[in-house]
C-alpha positions as CSV (number, residue, x, y, z in Angstrom):
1,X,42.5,-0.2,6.2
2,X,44.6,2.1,4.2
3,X,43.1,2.4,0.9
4,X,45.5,2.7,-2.6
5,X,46.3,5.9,-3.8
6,X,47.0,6.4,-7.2
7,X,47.2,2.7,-7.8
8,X,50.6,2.2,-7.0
9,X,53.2,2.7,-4.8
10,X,53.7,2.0,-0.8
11,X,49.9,3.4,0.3
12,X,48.8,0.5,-2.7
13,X,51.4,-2.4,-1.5
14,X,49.7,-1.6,2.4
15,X,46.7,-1.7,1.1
16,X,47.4,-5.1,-0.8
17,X,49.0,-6.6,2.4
18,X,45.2,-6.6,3.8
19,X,44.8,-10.3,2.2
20,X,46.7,-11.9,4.6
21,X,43.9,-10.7,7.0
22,X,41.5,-13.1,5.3
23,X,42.5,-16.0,7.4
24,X,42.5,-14.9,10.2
25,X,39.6,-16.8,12.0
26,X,40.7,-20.1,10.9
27,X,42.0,-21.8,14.2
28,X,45.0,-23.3,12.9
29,X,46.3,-24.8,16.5
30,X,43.1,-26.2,17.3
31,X,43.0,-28.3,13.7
32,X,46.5,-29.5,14.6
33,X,45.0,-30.3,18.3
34,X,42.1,-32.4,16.7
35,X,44.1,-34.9,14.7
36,X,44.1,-38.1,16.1
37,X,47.5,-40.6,15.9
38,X,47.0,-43.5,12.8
39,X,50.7,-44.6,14.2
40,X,52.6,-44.7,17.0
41,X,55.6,-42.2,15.6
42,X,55.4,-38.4,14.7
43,X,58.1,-37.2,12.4
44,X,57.9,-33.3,11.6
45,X,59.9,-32.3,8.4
46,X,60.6,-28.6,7.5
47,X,60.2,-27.4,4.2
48,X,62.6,-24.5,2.8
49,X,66.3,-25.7,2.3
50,X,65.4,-28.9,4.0
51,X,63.1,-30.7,1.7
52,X,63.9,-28.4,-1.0
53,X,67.2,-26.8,-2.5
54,X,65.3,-23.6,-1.8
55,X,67.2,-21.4,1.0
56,X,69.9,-19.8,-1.1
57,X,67.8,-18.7,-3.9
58,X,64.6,-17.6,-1.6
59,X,66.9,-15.8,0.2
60,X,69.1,-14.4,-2.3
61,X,67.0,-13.6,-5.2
62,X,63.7,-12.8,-3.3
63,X,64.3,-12.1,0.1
64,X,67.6,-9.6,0.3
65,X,66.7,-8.1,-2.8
66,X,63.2,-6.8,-1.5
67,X,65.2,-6.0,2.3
68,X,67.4,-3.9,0.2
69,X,65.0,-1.8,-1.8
70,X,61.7,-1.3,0.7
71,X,64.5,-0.1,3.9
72,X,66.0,2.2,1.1
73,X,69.8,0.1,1.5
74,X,71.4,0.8,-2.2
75,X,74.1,2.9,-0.7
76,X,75.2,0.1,1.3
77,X,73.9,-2.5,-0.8
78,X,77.2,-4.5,-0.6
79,X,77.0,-5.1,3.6
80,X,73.5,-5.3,3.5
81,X,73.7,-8.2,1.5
82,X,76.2,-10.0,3.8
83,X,75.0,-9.4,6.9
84,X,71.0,-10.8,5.2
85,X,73.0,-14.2,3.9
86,X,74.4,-14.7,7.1
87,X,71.6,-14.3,9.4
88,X,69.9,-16.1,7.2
89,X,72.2,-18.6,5.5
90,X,75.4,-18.9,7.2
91,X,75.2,-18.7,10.9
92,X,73.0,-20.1,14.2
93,X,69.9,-17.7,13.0
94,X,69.2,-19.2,10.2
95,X,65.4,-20.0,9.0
96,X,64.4,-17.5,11.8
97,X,60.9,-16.0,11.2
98,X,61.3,-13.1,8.7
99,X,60.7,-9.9,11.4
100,X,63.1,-11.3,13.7
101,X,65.3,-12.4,10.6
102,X,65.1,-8.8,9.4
103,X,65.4,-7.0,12.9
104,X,68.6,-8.8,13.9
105,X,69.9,-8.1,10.4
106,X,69.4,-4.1,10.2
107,X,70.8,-4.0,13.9
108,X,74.5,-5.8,12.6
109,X,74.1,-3.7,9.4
110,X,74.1,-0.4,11.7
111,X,77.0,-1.1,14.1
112,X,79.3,-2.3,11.2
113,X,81.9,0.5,10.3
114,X,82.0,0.9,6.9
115,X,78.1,1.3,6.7
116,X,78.7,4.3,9.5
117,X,81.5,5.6,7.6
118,X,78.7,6.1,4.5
119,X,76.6,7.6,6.6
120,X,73.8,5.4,5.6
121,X,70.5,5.9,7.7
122,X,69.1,2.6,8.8
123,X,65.8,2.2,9.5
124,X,64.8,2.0,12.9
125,X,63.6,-1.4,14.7
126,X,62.2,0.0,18.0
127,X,58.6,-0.7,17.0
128,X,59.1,-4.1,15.2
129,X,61.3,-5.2,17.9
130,X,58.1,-4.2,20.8
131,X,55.6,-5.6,18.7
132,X,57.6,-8.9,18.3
133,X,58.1,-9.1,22.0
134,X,54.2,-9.3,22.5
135,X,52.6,-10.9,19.4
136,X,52.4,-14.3,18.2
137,X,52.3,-15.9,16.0
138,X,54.6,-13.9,13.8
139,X,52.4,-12.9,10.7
140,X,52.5,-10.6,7.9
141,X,48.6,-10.3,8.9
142,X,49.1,-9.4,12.7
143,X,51.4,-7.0,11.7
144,X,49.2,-4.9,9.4
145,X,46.4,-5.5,11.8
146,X,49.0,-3.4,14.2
147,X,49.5,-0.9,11.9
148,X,45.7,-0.5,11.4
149,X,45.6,0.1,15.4
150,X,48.3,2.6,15.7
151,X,49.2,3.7,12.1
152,X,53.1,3.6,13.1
153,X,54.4,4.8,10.2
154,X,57.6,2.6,11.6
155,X,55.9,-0.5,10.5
156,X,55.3,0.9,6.7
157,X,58.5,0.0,5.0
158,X,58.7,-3.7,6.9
159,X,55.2,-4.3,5.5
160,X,55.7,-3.1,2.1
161,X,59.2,-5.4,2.0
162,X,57.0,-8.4,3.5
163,X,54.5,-8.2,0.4
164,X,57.1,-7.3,-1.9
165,X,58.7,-10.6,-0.8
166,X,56.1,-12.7,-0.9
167,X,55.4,-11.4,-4.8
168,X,58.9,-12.1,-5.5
169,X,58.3,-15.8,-4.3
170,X,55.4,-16.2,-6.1
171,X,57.4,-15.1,-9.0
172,X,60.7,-16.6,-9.2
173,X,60.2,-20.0,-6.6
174,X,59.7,-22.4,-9.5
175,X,61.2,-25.7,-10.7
176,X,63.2,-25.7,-7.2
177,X,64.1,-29.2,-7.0
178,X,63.9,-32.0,-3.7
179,X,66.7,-32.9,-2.5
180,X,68.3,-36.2,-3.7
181,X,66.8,-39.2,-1.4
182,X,64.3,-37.1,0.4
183,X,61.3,-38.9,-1.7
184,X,63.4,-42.4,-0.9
185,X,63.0,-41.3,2.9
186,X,59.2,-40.3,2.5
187,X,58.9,-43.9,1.3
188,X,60.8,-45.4,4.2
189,X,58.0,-43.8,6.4
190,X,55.0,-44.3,4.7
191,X,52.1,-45.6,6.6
192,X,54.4,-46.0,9.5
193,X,54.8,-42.4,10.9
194,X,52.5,-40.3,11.2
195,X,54.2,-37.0,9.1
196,X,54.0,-33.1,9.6
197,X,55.4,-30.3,7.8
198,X,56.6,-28.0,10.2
199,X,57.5,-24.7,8.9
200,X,57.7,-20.7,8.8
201,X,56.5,-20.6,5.4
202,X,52.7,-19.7,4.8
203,X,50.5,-22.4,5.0
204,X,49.1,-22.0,2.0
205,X,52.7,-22.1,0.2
206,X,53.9,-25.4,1.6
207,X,51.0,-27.1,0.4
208,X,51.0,-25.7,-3.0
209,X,55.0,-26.2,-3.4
210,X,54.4,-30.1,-1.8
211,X,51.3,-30.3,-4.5
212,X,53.1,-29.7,-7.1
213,X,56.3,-31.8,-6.2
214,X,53.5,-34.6,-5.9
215,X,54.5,-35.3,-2.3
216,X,52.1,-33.8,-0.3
217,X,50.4,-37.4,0.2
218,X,52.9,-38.5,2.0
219,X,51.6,-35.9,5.1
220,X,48.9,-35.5,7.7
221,X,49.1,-31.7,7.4
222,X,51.1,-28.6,6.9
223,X,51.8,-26.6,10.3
224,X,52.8,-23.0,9.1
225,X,53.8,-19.5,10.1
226,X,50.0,-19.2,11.0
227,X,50.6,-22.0,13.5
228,X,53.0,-19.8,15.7
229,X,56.7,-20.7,16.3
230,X,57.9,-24.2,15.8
231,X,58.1,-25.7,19.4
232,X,54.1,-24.6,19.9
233,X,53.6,-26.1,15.5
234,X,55.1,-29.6,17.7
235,X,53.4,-29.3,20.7
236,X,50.1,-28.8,19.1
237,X,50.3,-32.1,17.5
238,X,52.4,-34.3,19.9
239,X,50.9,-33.5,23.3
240,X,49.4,-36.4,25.3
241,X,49.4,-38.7,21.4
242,X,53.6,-39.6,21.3
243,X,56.0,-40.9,23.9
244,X,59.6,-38.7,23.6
245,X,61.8,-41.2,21.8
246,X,58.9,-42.0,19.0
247,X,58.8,-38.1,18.5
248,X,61.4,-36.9,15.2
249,X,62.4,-33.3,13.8
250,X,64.0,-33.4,10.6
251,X,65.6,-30.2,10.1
252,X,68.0,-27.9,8.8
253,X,68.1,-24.9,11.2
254,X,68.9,-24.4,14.9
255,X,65.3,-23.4,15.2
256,X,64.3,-26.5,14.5
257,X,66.9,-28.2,17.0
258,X,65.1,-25.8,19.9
259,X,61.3,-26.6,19.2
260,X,61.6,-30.2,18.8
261,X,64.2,-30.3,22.3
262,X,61.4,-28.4,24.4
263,X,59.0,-31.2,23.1
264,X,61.7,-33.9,24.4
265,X,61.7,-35.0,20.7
266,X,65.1,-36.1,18.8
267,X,66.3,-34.1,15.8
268,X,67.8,-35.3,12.4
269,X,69.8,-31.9,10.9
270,X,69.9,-32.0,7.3
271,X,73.4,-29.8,7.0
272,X,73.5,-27.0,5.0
273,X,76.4,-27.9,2.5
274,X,75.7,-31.1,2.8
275,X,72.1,-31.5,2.7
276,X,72.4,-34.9,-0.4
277,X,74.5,-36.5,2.6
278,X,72.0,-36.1,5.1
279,X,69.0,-37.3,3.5
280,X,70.9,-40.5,2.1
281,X,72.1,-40.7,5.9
282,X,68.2,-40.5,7.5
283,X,67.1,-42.9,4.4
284,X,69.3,-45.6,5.1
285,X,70.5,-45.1,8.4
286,X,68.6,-43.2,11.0
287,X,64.9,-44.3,10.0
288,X,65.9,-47.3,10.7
289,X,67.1,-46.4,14.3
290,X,64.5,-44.0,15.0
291,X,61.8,-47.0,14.5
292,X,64.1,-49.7,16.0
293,X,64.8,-47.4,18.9
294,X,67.9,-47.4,19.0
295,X,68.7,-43.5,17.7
296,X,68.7,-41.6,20.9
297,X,71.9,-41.7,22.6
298,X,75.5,-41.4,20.7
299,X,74.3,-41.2,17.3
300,X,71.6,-38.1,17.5
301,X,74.6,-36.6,19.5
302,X,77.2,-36.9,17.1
303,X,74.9,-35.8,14.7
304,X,74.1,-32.7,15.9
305,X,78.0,-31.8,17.2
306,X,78.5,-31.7,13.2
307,X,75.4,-29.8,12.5
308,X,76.5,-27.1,15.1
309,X,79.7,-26.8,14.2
310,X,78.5,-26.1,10.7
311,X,76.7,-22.6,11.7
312,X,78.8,-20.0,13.7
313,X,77.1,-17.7,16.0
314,X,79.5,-14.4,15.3
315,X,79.9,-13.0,11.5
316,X,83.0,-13.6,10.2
317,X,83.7,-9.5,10.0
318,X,83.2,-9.1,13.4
């Protein structure tokens, strides 16, 4: 473990990031695995800018603004920003896992002109980009514990930006409000669905941000980022317990879309823009055909043609 030096600085935030280690025996699949169906319905629910009105200010206040100062960014600070709000925001990316968010956002940063005209160095993703490819789940924790293998000093500003983040959250993620009708739809499922949170926030965030929203009784458990990715988070709990069409993702990201599709599960997109709409839609309208069975078909489809159509896969400067 790389002890602090001085006190401060990056050798002190490594040091720090050593607390998400503490974890790390705690089986998180095989709790998920364990529970046992009180219904006959599973509906997962993610968390940030789903449930809560969280995604522009997470991102925009904690997120970019920590991307920007660990990678040393302030001479580009301008396209560094809008390439991080639309990988995360605005296009087909977004509510990626924060490594992959942050590799695919320093690799459009680098081939954009005007950041090659300033001659800008951009940190280099080779060893983030490996270690993604073979690790999972996607943790602040298994990343220092890679860094305490091979002492890449590669990893060193990505982990100092992940704990700087996660300060920042700590810090300014408070008062952040539901969404109109989401508590109206929590009600509408109550003691007839078996509910999940399924999300790529820390565990131990989700439950403390659904504690204190007073809405965390309303689910079985939290599946987070510990978990893994989302389609294992729904496989966990779903395998062998819920037929396909009894099996619901309420969402806001493509991700979501994805994990609950290689589950055979339908999807409800909350769309981002629009996100009041949707809930009021799912509370009075698709609870009711996801329990009467009748939401599979025409209606799931046309509701996710407008979700799609909402996120664009290129940037608009490309």
């Amino acid at each position: 473990m790389l002890r602090p030096s001085g006190g401060s600085g990056r050798k002190w935030l490594l040091w720090k990031s050593v607390k998400y280690m503490e974890s790390a025996k705690t089986d998180y699949r095989e709790i998920l695995r364990s529970f046992e169906p009180k219904s006959g319905f599973f509906i997962g629910i993610d968390s940030d800018g789903c449930v809560f009105d969280s995604m522009e200010v997470k991102h925009k206040e904690c997120f970019c603004p920590m991307y920007i100062k660990a990678l040393s960014l302030q001479p580009v600070s301008k396209f560094a920003r809008e390439v991080w709000e639309f990988v995360n925001l605005y296009s087909q990316s977004r509510g990626s896992n924060r490594f992959i968010a942050i590799t695919k956002a320093l690799k459009l940063l680098a081939q954009r002109p005007e950041v090659q005209r300033r001659g800008c160095k951009i940190p280099s993703t080779e060893a983030l980009e490996e270690w993604i490819s073979r690790t999972n789940p996607l943790t602040p924790k298994a990343l220092e514990a890679e860094y305490q293998k091979t002492h890449n000093p590669d990893f060193e500003p990505f982990i100092v930006w992940s704990v700087e983040v996660n300060k920042a959250v700590k810090e300014i993620m408070k008062g952040v409000p539901l969404f109109p009708y989401v508590r109206e739809s929590l009600d509408a499922v109550n003691g007839r669905a078996d509910v999940f949170i399924v999300s790529q926030t820390p565990t131990e965030a989700l439950e403390r941000e659904w504690e204190e929203n007073r809405i965390y009784q309303y689910v079985r458990y939290s599946a987070g980022q510990e978990v893994g990715k989302k389609t294992e988070q729904i496989r966990c709990i779903t395998e062998g317990k819920y037929t396909p069409e009894r099996m619901l993702m309420v969402g806001d990201s493509p991700g979501d879309l994805k994990a609950v599709k290689a589950n055979q599960g339908l999807f409800f997109p909350v769309i981002p823009g629009r996100e009041e709409e949707s809930w009021k839609e799912l509370a009075e309208e698709g609870l009711k055909r996801f329990f009467d069975g009748t939401y599979q078909g025409a209606y799931e489809d046309q509701l996710i043609r407008q979700f799609s159509d909402c996120l664009p896969e290129n940037p608009p400067w490309s």
